[in-house]
SEDREN-730562 format. One record per residue (C-alpha): x, y, z. Coordinates in steps of 0.05 Angstrom, whole numbers, padded with zeros to 5 digits, always signed. Layout:
N
XYZ/...
//
This chain:
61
+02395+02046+02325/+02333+02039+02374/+02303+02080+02412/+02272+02037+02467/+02244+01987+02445/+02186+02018+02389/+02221+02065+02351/+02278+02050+02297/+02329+02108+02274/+02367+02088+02207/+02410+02155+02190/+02448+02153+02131/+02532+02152+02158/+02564+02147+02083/+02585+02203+02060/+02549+02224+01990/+02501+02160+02007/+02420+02171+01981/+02403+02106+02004/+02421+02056+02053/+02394+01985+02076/+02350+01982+02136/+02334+01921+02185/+02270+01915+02220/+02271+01875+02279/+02208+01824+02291/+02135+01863+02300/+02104+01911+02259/+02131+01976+02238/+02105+02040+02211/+02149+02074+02162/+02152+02152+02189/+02162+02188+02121/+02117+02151+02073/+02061+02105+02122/+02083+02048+02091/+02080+01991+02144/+02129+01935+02151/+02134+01852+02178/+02202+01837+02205/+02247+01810+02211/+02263+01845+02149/+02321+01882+02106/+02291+01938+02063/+02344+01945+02014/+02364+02008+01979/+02314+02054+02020/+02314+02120+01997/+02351+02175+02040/+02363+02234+02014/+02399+02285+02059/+02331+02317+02069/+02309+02254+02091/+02318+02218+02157/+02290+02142+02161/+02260+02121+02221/+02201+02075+02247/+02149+02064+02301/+02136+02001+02331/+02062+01989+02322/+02023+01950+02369/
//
């Protein structure tokens, strides 16, 4: 879900799940737990998401 319109919350919702696929709307996105940055439109398939673990990005300028 988004937060505004810059930052991207991707929680895991199956139960047992460790990873999960993630869509990135158009623009540039920072990846909050590793720095990796991003181009969407674009899945990221099978990102990692441990419980310990909660996948979000920022909208970068």
């Amino acid at each position: 879900f988004l937060l505004g319109e810059d930052i991207l919350v991707a929680p895991v919702i199956e139960e047992g799940a460790e990873t999960r696929h993630v869509y990135l709307p158009r623009g540039k996105w920072a990846d909050a737990n590793s720095n990796l940055t991003h181009s969407g439109p674009v899945w990221l398939r099978d990102y990692s998401a441990p419980l310990h673990i909660l996948p979000w990005f920022r909208r970068l300028p």
